[in-house]
N, CA, C and O of each residue as an XYZ file, in Angstrom:
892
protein
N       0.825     -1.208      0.000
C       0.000      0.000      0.000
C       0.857      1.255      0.000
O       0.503      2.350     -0.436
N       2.232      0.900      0.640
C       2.587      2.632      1.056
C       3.186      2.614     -0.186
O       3.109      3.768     -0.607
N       3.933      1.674     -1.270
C       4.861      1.695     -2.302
C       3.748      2.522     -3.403
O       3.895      3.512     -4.119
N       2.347      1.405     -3.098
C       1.736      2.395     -4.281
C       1.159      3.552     -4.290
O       0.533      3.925     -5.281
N       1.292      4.375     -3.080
C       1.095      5.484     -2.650
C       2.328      6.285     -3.149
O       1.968      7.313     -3.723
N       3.620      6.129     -3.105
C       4.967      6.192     -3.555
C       4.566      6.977     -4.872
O       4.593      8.148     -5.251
N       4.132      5.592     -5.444
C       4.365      5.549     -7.066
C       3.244      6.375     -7.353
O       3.494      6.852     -8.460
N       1.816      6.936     -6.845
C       1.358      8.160     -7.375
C       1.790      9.527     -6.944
O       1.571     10.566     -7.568
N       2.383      9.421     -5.886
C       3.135     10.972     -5.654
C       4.198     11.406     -6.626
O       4.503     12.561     -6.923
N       4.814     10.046     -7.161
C       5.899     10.227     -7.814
C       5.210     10.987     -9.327
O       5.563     12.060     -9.817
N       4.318     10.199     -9.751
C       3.797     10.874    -10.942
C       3.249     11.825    -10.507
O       3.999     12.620    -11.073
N       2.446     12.576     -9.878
C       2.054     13.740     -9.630
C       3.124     14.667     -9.762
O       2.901     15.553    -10.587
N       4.463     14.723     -9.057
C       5.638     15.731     -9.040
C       5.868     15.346    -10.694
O       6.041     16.428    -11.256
N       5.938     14.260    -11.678
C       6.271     14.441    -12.679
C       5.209     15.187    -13.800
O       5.576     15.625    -14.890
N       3.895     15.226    -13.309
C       3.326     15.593    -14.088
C       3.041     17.714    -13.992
O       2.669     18.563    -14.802
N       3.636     17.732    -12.028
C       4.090     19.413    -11.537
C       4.776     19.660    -12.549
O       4.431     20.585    -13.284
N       6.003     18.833    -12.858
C       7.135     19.394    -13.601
C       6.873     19.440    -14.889
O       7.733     20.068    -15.507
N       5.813     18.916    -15.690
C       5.808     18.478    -16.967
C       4.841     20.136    -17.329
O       4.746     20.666    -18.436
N       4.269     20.619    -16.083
C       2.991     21.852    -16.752
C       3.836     23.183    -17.330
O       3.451     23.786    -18.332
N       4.921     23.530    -16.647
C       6.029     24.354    -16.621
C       6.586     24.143    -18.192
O       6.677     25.089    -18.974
N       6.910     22.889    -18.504
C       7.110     22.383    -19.485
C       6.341     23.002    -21.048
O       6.629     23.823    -21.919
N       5.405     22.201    -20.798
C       4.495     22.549    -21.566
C       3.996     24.089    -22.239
O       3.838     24.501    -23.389
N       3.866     24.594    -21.074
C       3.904     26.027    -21.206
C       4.819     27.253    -21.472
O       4.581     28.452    -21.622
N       6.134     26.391    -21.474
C       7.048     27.121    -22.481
C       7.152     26.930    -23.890
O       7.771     27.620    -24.700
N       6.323     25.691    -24.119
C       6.769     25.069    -25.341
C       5.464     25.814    -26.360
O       5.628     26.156    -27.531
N       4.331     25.932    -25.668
C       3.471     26.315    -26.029
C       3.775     28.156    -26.381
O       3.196     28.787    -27.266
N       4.624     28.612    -25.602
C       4.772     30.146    -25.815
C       6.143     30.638    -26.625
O       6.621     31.760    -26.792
N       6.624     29.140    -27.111
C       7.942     29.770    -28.469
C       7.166     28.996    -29.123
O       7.351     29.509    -30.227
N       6.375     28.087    -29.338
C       5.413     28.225    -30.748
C       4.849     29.295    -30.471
O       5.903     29.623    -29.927
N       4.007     30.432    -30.268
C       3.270     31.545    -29.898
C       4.179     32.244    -30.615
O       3.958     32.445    -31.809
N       5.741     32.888    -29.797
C       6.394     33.467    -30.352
C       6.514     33.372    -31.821
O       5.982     34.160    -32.602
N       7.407     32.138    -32.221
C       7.418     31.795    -33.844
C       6.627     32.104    -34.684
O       6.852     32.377    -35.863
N       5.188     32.071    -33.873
C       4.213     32.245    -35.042
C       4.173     33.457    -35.304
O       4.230     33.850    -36.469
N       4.065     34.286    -34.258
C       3.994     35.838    -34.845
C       5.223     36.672    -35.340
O       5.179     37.710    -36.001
N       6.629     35.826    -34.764
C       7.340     36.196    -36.050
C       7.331     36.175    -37.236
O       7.579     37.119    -37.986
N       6.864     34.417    -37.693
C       6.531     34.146    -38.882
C       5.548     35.103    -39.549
O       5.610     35.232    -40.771
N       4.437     35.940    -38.678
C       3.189     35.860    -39.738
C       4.108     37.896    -39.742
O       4.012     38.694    -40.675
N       4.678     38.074    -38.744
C       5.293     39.442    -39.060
C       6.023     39.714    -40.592
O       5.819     40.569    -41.453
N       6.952     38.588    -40.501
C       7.887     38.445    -41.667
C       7.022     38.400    -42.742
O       7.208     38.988    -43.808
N       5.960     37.618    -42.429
C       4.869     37.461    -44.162
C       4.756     38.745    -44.638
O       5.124     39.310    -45.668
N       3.838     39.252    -43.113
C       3.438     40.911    -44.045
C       4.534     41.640    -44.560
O       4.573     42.048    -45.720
N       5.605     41.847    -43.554
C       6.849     42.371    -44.476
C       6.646     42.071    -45.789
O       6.173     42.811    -46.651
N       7.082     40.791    -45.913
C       7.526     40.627    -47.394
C       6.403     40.871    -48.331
O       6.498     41.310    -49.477
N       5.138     40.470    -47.585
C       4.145     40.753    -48.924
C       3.665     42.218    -49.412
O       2.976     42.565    -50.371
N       4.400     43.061    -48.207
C       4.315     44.704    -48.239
C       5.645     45.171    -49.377
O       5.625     46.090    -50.195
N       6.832     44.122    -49.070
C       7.969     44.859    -50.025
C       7.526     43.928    -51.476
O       7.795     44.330    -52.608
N       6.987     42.955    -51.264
C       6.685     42.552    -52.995
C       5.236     43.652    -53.462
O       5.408     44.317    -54.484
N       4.628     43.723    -53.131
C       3.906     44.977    -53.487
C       4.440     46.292    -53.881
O       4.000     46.768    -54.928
N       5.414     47.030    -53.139
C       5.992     48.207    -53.383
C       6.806     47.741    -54.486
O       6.850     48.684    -55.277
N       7.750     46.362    -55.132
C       8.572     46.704    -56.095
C       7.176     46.157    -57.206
O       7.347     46.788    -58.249
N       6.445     45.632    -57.291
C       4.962     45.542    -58.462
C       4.885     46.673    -58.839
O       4.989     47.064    -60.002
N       4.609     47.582    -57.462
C       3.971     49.023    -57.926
C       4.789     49.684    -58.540
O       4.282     50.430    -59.377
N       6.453     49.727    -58.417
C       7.635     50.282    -59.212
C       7.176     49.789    -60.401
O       6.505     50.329    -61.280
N       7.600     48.758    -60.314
C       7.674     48.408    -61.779
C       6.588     48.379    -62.538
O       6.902     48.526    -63.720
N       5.037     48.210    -62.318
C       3.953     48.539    -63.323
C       3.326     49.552    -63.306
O       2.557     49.717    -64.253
N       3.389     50.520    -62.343
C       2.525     52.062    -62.488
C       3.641     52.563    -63.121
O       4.735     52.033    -62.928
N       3.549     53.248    -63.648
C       4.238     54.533    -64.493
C       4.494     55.774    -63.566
O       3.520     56.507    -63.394
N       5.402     56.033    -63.087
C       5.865     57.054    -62.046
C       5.980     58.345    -62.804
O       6.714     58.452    -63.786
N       5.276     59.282    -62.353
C       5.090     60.425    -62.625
C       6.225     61.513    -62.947
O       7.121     61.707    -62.126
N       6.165     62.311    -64.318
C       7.134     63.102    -64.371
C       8.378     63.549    -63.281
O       7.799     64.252    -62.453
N       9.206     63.498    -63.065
C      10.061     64.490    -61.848
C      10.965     65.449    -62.115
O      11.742     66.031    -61.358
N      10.687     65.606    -63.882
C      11.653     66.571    -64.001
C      10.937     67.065    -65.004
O      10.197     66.368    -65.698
N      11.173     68.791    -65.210
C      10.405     69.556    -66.392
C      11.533     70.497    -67.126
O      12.178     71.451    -66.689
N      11.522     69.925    -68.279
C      12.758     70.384    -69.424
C      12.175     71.585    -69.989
O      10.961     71.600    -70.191
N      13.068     72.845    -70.338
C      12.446     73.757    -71.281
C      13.493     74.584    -72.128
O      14.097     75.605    -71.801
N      13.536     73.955    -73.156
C      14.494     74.680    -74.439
C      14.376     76.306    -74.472
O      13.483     76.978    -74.987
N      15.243     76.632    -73.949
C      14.938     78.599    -73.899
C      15.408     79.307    -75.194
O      14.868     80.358    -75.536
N      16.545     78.671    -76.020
C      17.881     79.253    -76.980
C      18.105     78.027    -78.029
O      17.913     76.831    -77.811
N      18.559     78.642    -79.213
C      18.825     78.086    -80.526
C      19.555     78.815    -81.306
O      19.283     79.965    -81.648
N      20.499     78.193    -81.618
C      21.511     79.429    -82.324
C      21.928     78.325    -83.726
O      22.433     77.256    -83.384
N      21.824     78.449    -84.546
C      22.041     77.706    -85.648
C      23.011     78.672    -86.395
O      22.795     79.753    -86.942
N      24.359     77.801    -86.216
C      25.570     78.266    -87.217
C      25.442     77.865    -88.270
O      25.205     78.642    -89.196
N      25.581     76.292    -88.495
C      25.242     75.589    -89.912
C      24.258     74.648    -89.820
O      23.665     74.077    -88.904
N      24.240     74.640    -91.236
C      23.089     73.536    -91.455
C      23.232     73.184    -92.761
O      22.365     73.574    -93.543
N      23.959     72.659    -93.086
C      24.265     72.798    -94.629
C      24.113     71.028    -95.166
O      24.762     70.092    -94.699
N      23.247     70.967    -96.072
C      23.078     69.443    -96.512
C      23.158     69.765    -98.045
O      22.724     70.665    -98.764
N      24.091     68.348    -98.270
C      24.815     68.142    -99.860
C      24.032     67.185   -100.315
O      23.958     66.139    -99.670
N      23.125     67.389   -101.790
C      22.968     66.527   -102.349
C      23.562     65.757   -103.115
O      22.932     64.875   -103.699
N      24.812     65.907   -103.270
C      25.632     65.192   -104.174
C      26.362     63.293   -102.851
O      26.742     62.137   -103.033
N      26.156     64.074   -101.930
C      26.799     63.307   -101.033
C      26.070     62.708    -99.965
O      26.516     61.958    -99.097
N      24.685     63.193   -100.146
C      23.671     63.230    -98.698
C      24.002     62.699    -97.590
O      23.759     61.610    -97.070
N      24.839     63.989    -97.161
C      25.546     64.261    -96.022
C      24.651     65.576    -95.406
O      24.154     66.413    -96.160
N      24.530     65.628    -94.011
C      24.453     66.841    -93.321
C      25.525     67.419    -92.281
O      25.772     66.732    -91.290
N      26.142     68.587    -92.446
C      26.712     69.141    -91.832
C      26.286     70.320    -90.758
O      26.237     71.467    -91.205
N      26.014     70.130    -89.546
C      25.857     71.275    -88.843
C      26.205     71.430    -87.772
O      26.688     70.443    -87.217
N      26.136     72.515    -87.122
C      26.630     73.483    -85.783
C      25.541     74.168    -85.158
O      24.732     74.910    -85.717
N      25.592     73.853    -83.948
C      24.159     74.182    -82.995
C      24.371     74.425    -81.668
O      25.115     73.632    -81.092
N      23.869     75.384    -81.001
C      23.868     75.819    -79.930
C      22.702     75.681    -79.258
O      21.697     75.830    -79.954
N      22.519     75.417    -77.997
C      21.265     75.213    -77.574
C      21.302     75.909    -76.142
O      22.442     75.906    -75.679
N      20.292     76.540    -75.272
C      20.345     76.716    -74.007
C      18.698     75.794    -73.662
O      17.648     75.789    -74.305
N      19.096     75.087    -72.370
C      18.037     74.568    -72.051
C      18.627     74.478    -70.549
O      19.766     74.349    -70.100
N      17.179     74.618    -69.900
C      16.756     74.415    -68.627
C      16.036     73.528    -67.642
O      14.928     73.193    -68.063
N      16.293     73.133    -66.654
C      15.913     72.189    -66.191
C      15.079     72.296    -64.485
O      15.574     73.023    -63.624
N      14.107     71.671    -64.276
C      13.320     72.234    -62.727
C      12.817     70.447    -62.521
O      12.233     69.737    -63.340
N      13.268     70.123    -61.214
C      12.866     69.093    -60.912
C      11.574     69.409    -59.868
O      11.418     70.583    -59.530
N      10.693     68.435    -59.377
C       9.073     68.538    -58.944
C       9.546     68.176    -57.570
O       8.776     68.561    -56.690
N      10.671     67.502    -57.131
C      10.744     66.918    -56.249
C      12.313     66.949    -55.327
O      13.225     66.489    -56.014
N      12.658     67.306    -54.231
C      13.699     67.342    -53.684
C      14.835     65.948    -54.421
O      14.565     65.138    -55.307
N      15.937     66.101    -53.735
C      17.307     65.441    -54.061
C      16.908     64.612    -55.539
O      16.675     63.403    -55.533
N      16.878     65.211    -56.442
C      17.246     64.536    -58.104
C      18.129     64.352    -58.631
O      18.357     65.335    -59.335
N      19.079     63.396    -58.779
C      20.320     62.584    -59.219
C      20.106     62.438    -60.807
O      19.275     61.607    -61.171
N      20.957     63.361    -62.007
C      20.984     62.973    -63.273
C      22.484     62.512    -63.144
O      23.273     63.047    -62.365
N      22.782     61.530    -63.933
C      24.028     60.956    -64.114
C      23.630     60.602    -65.710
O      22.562     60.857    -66.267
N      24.973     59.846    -66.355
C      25.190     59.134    -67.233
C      24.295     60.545    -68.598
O      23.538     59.909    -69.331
N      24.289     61.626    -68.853
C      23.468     62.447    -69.277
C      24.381     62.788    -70.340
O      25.564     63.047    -70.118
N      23.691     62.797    -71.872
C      24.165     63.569    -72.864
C      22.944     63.798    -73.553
O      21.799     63.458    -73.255
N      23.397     64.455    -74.555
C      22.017     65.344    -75.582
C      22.914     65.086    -76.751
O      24.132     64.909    -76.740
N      21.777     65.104    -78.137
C      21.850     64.764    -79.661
C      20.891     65.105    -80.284
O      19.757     64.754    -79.960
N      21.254     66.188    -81.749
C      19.819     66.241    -81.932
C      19.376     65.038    -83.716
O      19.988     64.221    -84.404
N      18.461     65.458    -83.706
C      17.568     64.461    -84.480
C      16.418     65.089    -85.579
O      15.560     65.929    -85.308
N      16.646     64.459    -86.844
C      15.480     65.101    -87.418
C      15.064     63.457    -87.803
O      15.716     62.495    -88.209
N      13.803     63.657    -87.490
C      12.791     62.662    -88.380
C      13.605     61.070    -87.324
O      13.819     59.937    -87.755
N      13.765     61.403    -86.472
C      14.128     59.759    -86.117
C      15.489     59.513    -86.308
O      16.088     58.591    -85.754
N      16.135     60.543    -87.297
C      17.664     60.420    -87.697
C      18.576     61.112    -86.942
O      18.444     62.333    -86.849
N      19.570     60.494    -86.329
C      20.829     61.470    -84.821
C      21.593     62.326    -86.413
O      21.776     61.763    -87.492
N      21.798     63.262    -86.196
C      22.780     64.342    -87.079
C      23.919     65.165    -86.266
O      24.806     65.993    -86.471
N      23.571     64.718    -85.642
C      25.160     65.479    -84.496
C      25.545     64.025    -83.908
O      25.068     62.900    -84.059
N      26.358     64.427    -83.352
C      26.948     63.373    -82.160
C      26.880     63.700    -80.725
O      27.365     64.802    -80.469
N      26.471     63.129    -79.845
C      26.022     62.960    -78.755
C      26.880     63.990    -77.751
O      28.105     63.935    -77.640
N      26.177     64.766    -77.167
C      27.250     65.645    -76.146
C      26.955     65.641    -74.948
O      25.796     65.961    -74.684
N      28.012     65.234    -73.648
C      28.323     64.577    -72.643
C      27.974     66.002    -71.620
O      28.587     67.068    -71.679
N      26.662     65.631    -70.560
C      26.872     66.724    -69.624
C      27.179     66.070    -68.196
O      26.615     65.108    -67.675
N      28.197     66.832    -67.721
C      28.291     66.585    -66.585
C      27.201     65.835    -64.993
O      26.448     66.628    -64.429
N      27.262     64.609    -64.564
C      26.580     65.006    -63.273
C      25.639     66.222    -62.734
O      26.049     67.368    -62.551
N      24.702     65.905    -62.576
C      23.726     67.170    -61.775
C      23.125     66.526    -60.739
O      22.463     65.488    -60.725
N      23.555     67.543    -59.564
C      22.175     66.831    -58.463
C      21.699     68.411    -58.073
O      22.253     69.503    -57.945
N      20.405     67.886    -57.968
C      19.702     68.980    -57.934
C      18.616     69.068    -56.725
O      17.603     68.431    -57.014
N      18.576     69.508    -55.818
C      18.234     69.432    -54.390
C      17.138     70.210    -54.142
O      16.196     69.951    -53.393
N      17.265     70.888    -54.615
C      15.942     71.958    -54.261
C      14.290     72.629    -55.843
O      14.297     73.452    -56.758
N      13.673     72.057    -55.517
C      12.749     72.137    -56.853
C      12.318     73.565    -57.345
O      11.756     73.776    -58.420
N      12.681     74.584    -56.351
C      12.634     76.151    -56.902
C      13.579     76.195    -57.876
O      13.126     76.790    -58.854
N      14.968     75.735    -58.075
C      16.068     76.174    -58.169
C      15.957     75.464    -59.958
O      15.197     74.603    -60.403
N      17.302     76.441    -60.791
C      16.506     76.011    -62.344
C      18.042     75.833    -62.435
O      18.876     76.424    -61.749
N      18.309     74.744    -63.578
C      19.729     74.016    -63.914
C      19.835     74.567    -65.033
O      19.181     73.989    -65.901
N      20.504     75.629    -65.438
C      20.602     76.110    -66.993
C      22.049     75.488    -68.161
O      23.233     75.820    -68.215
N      21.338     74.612    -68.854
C      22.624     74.042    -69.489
C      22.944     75.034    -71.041
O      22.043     75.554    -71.700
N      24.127     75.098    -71.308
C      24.306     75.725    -72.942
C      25.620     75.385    -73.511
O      26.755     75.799    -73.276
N      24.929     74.123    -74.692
C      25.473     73.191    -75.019
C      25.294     73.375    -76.990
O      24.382     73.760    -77.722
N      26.850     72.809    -77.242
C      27.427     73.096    -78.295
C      26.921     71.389    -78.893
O      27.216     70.476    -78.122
N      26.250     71.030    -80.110
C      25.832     69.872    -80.941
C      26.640     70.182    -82.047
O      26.573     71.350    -82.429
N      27.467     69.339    -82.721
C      28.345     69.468    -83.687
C      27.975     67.991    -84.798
O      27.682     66.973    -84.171
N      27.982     67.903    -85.896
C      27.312     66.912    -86.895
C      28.234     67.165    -88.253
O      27.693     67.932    -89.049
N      29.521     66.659    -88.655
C      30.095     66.729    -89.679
C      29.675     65.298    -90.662
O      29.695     64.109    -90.345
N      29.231     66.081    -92.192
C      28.974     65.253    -93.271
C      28.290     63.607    -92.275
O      28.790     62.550    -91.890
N      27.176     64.141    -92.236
C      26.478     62.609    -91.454
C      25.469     61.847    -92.623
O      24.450     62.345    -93.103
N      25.835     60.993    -92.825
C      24.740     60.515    -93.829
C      22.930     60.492    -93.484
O      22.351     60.210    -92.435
N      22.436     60.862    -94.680
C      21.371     60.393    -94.499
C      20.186     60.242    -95.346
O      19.564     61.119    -95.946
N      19.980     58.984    -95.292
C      18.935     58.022    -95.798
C      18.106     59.118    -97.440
O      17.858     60.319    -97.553
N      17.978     58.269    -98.135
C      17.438     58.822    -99.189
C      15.874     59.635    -98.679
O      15.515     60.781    -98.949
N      15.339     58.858    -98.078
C      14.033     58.938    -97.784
C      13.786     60.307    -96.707
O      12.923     61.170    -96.866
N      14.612     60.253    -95.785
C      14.730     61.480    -94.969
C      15.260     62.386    -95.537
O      14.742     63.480    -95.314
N      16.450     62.374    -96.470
C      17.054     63.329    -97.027
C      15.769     64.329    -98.286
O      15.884     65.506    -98.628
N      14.745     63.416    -98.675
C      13.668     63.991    -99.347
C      13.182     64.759    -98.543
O      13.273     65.932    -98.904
N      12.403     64.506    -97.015
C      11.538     65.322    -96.346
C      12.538     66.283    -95.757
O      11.832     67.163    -95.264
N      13.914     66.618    -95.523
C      14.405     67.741    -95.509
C      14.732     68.709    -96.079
O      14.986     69.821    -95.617
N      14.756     68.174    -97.624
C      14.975     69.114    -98.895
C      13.404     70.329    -99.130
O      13.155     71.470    -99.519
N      12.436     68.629    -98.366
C      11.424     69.834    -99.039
C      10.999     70.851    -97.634
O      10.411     71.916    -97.821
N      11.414     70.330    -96.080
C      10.973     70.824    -95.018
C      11.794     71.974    -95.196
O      11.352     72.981    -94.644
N      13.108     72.133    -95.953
C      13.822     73.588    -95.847
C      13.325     74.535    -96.779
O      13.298     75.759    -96.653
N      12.856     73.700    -97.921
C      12.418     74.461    -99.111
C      11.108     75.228    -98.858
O      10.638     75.984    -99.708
N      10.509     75.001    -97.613
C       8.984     75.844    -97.142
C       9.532     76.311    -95.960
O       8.769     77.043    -95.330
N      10.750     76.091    -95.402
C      11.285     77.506    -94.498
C      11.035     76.733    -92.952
O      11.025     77.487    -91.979
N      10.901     75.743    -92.794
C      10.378     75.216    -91.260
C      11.183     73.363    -91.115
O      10.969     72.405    -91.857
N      11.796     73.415    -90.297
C      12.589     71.956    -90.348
C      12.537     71.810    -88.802
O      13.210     72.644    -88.196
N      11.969     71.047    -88.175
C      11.497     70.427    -87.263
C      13.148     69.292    -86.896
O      13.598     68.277    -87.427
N      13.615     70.209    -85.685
C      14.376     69.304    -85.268
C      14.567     68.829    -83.827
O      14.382     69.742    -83.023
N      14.814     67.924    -83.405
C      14.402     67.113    -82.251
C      15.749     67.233    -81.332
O      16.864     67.220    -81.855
N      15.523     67.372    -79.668
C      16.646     67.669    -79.335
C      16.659     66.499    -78.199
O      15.967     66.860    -77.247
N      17.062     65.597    -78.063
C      17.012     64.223    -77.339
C      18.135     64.671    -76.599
O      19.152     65.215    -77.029
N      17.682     64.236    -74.864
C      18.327     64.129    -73.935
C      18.102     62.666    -72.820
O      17.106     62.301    -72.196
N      19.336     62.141    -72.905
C      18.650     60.611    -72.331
C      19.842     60.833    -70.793
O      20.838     61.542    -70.656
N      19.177     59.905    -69.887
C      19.504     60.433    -68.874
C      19.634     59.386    -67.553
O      18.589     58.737    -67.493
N      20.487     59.041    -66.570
C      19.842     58.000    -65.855
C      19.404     58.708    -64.412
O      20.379     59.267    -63.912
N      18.420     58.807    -63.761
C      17.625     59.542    -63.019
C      17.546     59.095    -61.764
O      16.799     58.120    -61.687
N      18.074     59.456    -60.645
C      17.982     58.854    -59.405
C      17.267     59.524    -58.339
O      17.379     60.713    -58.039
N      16.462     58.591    -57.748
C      15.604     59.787    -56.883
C      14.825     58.845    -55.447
O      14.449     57.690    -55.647
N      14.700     59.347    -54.382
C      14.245     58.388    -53.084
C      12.946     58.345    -53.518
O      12.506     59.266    -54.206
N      12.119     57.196    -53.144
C      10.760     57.007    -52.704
C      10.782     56.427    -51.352
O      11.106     55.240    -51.319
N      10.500     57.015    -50.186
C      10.338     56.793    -48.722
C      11.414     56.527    -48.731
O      12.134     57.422    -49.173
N      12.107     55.261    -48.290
C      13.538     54.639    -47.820
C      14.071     54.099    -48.796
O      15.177     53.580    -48.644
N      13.494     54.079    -49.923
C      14.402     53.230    -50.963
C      14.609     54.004    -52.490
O      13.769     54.398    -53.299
N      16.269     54.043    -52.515
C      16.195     54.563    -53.882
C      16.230     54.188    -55.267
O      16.882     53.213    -55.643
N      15.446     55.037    -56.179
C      14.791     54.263    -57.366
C      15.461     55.084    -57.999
O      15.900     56.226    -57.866
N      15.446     53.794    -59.142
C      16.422     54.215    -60.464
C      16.052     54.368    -61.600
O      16.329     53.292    -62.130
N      15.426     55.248    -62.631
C      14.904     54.888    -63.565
C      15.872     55.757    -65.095
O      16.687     56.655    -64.882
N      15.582     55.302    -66.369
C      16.340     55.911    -67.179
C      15.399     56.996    -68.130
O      14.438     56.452    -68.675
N      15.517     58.039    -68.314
C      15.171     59.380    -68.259
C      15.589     59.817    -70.255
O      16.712     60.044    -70.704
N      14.669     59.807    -70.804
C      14.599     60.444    -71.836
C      13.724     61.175    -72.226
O      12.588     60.704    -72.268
N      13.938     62.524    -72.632
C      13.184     63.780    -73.032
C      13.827     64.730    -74.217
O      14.936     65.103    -74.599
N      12.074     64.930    -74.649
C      12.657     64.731    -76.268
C      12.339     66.463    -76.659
O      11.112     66.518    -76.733
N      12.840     67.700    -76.901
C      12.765     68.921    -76.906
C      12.631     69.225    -78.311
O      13.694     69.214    -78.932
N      11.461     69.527    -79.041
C      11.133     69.545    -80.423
C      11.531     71.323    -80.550
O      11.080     71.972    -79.606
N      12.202     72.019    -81.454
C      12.335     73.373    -81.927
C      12.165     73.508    -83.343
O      12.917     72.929    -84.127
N      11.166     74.279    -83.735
C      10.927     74.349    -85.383
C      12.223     75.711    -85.809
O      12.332     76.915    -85.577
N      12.826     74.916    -86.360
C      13.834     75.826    -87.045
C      13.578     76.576    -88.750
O      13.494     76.140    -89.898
N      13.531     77.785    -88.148
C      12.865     78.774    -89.417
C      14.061     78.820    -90.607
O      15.160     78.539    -90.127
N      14.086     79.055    -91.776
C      14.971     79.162    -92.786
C      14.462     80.102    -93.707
O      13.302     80.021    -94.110
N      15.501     81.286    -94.193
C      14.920     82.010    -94.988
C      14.365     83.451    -94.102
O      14.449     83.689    -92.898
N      13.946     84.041    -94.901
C      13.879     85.616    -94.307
C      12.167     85.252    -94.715
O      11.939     85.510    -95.897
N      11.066     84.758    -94.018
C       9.886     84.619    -94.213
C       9.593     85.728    -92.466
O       8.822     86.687    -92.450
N      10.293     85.326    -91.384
C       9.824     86.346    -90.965
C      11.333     86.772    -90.277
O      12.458     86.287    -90.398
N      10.573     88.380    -89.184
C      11.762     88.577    -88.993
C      12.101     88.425    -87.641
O      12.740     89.227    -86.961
N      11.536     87.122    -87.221
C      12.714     86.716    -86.059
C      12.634     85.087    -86.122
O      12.188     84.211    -85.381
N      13.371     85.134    -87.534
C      13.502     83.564    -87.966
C      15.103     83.296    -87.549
O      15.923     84.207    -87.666
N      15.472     81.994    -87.063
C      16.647     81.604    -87.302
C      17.132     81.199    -88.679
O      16.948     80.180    -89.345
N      18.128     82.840    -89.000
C      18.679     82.031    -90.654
C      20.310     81.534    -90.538
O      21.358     82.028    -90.122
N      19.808     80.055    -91.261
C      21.242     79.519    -91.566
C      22.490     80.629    -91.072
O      22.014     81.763    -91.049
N      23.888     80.612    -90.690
C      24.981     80.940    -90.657
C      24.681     82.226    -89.811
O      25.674     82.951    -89.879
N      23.601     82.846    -88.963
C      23.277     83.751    -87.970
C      23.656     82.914    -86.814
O      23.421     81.712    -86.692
N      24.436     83.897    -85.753
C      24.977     83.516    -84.595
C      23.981     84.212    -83.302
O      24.134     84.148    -82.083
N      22.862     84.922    -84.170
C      21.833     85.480    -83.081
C      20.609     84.934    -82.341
O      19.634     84.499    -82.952
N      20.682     84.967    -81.136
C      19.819     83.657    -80.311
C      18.468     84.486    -80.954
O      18.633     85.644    -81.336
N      17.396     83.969    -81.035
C      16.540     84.021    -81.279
C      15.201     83.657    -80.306
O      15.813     82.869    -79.584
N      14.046     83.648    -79.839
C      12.947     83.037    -78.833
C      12.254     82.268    -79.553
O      12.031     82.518    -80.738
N      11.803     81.198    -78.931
C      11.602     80.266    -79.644
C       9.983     79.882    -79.249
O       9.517     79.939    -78.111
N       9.145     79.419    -80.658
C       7.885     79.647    -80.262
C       7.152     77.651    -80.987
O       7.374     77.048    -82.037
N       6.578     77.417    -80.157
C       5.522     76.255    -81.051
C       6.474     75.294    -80.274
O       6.375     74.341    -81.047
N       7.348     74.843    -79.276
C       8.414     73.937    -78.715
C       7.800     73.489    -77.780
O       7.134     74.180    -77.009
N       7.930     72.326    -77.718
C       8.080     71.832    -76.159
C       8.584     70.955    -75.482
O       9.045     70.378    -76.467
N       9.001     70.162    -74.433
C      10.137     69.011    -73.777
C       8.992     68.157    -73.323
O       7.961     68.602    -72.819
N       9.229     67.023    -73.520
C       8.373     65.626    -73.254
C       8.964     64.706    -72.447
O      10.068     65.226    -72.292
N       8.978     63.882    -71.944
C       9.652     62.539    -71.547
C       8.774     61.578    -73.045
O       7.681     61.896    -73.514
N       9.497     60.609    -73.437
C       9.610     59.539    -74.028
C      10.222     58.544    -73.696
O      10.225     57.550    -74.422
């Protein structure tokens, strides 16, 4: 009788010791779990924010505006359909949004889809404050550049009515914060200036004039 009296006290103290037990085991599963389900939302919050990068279309952050045009040459050979020219440009720049990072940045201009200069290298810009205006004035240079039969037609006749539509491409790589993380996107804007030829009026840009002129019917896009 007293042994088996023994032997239930004995399990009773094992089953004291076993509740202690239990109840730790029960409160790091508890823990785990709400780490685990913490970590979920994390991640299903940062796979959402890079979706939203990458499929909404992020809103302008920078506003380009061609102020100046100075056209030295412009001279195209039909014997050779080549274009030769010399171009001056002043353009300006206003970002929408604090700390704007342009890197990797040059400008080229373009008629009809066709590059006629060669690409000119601008320096780094960071630009910090969105009052504040970045004024660039930049030299485009284009010796004997070929071009295409087909374009070389719509310039013969776009000069021959006094108006030649030329395109001033600036491509760009664009760095800028969203909350804590910084986004990178690549930045092209395309600055259309109708270039006048001929004495039709009198504040046309003519060929081999070194006089800036104001420029009217233009405007800067992203593309």
């Amino acid at each position: 009788m007293g042994f088996r009296e023994e032997q239930i006290s004995v399990e009773d103290d094992q089953r004291k010791l076993n509740i202690p037990k239990t109840i730790i085991t029960y409160a790091i599963i508890l823990f785990c779990g709400l780490i685990i389900y913490f970590v979920g939302i994390c991640f299903v919050y940062i796979l959402c924010f890079i979706f939203d990068l990458i499929i909404t279309p992020s809103p302008s952050l920078t506003n380009f505006t061609l102020n100046n045009v100075n056209i030295y040459t412009f001279n195209f050979s039909n014997a050779t359909s080549t274009l030769t020219s010399n171009i001056q440009i002043t353009v300006s720049c206003k970002t929408v949004i604090e700390g704007i990072h342009l890197d990797e940045m040059d400008v080229y201009a373009s008629y009809e889809g066709q590059t006629i200069t060669l690409p000119t290298m601008i320096s780094p810009t960071f630009m910090p404050d969105p009052l504040d205006d970045v004024v660039w004035s930049l030299y485009l240079n284009g010796t004997e550049v070929p071009v295409p039969p087909s374009i070389a037609s719509s310039l013969i006749k776009d000069k021959a009515a006094g108006t030649v539509p030329i395109d001033f491409m600036f491509t760009a790589r664009l760095r800028s914060k969203v909350d804590y993380v910084t986004v990178k996107n690549r930045l092209e804007v395309d600055c259309l200036s109708y270039v006048m030829f001929g004495n039709n009026r009198n504040d046309t840009n003519v060929i081999g004039s070194a006089v800036k002129h104001p420029l009217e019917d233009e405007g800067c896009y992203e593309v």
